[in-house]
C-alpha positions as CSV (number, residue, x, y, z in Angstrom):
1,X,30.6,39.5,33.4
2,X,29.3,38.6,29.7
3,X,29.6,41.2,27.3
4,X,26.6,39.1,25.1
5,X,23.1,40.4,25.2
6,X,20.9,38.9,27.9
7,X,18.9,37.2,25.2
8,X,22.0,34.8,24.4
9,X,21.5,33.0,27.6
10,X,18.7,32.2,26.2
11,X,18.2,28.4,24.3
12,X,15.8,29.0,21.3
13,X,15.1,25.3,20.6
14,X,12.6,22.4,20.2
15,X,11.4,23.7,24.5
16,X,11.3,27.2,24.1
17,X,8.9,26.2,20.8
18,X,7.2,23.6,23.2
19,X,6.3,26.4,25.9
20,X,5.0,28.7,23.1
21,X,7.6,31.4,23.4
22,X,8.5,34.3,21.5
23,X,12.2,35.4,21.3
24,X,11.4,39.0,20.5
25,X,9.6,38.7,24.2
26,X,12.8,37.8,25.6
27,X,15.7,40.6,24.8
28,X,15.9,42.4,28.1
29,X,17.6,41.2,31.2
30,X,14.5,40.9,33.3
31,X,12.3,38.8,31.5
32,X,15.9,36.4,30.5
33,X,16.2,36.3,34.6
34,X,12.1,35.3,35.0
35,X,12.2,33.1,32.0
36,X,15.1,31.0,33.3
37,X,14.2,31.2,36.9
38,X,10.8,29.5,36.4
39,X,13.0,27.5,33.3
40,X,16.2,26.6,33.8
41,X,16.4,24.3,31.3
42,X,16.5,26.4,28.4
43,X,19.8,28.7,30.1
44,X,22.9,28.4,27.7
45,X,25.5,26.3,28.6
46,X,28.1,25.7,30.1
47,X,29.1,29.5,30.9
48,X,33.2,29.6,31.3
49,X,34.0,32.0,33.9
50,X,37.7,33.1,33.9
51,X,38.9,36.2,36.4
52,X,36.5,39.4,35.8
53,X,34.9,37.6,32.1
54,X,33.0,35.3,31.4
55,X,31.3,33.6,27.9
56,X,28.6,31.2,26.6
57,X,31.3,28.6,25.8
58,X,28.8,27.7,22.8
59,X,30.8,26.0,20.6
60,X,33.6,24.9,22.6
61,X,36.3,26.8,20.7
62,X,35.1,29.9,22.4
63,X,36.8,28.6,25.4
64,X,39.9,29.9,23.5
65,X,38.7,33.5,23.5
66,X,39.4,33.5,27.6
67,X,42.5,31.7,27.3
């Protein structure tokens, strides 16, 4: 339902520094779904889900963009 890469779900802040990860290691949908799995914490949020799309309503403006 999101047309962003898999990487964007992705939050590359002070935790993901913290675990010792490396973006470049998360691009591809399956390591996105194991890294959030075993850390949910660092998932993008919220996600706006409207009909058949959905975004990373990050900032909230994007909201707009489903409206």
């Amino acid at each position: 339902m999101l047309k962003s890469p898999p990487a964007e779900l992705v939050r590359k802040d002070k935790r993901f520094s913290e675990l010792g990860l490396r973006a470049e290691d998360y691009v591809d949908r399956e390591p996105v779904i194991a890294l959030l799995l075993k850390h949910p914490e660092l998932m993008q949020r919220p996600i706006v889900i409207r009909g058949k799309r959905a975004i990373i309503a990050r900032p909230g403006e994007k909201v707009l963009e489903l409206l």
